[in-house]
C-alpha positions as CSV (number, residue, x, y, z in Angstrom):
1,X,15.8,-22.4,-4.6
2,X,12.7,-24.6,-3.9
3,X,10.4,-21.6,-1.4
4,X,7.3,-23.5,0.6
5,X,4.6,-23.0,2.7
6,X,4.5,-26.8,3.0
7,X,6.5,-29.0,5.7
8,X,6.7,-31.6,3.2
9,X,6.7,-31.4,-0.7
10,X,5.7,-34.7,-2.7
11,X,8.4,-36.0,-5.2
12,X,10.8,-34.7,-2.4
13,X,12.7,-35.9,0.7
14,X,14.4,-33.7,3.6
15,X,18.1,-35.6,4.0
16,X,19.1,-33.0,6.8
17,X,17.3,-29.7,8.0
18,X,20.3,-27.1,8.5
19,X,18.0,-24.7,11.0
20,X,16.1,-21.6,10.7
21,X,16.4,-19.1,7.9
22,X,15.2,-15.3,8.4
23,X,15.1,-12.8,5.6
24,X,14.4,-9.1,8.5
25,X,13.7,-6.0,7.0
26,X,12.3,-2.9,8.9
27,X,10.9,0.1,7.0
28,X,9.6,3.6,7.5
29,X,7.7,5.4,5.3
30,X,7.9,9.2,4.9
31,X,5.9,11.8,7.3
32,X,3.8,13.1,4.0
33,X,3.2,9.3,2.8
34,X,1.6,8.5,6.7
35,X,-0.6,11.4,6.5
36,X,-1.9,10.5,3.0
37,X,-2.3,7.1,4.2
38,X,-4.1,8.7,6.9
39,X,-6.6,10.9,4.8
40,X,-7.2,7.9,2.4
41,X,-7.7,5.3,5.5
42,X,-10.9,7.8,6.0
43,X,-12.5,7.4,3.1
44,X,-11.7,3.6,2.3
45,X,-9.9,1.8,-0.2
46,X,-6.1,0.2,-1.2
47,X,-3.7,1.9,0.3
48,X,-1.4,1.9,-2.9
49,X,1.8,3.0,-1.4
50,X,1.6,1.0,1.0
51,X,0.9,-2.1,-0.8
52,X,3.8,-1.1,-2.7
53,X,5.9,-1.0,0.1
54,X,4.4,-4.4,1.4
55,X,5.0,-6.3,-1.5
56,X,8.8,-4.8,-2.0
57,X,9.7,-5.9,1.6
58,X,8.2,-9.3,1.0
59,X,10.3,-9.6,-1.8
60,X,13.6,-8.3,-0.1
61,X,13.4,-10.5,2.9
62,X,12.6,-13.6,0.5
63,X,15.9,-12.6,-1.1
64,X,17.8,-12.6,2.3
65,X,16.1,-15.8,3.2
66,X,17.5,-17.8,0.4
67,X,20.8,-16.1,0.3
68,X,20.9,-17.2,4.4
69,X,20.0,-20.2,3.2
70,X,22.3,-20.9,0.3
71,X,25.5,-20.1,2.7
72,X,24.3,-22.5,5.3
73,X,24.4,-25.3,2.2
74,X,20.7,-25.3,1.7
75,X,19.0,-26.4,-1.8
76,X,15.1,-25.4,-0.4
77,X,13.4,-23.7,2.6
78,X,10.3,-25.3,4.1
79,X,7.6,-24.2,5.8
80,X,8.3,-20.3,5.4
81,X,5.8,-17.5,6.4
82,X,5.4,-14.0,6.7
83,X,5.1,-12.0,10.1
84,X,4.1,-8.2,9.5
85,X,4.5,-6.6,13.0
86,X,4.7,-2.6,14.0
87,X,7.5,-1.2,15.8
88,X,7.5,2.6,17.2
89,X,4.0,3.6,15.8
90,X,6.1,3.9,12.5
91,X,7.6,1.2,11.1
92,X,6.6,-1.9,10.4
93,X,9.0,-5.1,10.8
């Protein structure tokens, strides 16, 4: 499955646009994680954990995205993008 940022990629034509596509995910991480996080955000630096936990959400609402997008017919998904939001102090959408 063709995945861009772009509204248009050269060498390509759109012949029909079937809708929008969402790949949703909304995770918590564990109480002793937070306050780690917490303690680290302190003192600076990469949150590793939570870059971990980024990066494997990204990747699992990709994988809904184009498996929405494969039922509806679809052979590419234009113009995606991310949206990282907080929901209940905890979790992050």
């Amino acid at each position: 499955m063709l995945i861009s940022t772009m509204n248009d990629v050269p060498g390509y034509r759109v012949s029909r646009v079937l809708g929008e596509c969402f790949g949703l995910t909304v995770r918590s991480r564990n109480a002793f994680s937070q306050i780690g996080a917490g303690f680290k955000s302190l003192v600076g630096g990469e949150l590793v954990g939570m870059t971990k936990n980024l990066q494997k959400s990204r990747q699992e609402v990709i994988d809904r995205m184009v498996q929405e997008a494969t039922t509806r017919g679809a052979n590419a998904v234009l113009a995606m993008r991310f949206d990282t939001s907080e929901m209940g102090g905890n979790w992050t959408e």
